[in-house]
N, C-alpha and C positions, 0 to 999 in steps of 0.2 A: 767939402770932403767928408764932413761928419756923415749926412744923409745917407749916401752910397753905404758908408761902411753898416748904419742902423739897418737901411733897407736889408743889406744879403746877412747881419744875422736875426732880423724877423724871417725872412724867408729860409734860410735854417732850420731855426726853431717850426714853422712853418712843414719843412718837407720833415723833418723829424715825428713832428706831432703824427701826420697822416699815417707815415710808418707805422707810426708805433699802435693809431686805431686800424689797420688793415691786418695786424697781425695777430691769428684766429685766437681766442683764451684757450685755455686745456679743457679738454674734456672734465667734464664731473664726471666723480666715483659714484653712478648710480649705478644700483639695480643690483643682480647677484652675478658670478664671472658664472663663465660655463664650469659644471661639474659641483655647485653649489646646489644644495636642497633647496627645494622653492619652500618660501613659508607658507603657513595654512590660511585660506583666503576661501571667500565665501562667493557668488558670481550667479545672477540669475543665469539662466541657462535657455535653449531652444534650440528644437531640431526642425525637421523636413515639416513638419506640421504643424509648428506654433510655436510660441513659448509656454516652457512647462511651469507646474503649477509651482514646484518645491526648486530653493536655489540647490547649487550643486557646491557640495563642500571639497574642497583639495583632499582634506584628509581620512574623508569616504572611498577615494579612489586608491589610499597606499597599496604599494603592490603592484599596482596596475601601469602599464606603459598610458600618458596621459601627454595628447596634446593639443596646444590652446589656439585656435582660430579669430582671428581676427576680422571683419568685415566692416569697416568702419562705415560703409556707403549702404551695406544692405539693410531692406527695408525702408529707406529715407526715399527723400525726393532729388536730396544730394546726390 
């Protein structure tokens, strides 16, 4: 009688553990929320016709409606 009862609470503990790695962690507090100032950040730059010679600073453009494009694939073979 012992065995039965050991088996179903390993298998308890068992369906518990799984639980408990299937269920997602919290998001991190990265990055800035919407309506936060971005901080000043420095970023080689490139347009239609190459990459240019000088990076492009955030804090050159204050003022200005600025927004940041991402192409992770362009240019690569990726």
């Amino acid at each position: 009688m012992r065995t039965p009862r050991v088996l179903t609470l390993f298998a308890a503990a068992l369906v518990a553990t799984v639980a408990r790695a299937q269920t997602p962690a919290p998001a991190a507090d990265l990055g800035p929320k919407v309506g936060d100032l971005a901080p000043d950040f420095t970023l080689p730059a490139s347009n239609k016709d190459g990459k240019l010679a000088q990076p492009i600073h955030l804090s050159a453009l204050k003022g200005q409606v600025v927004v940041l494009a991402f192409f992770p694939r362009a240019r690569t073979s990726g």
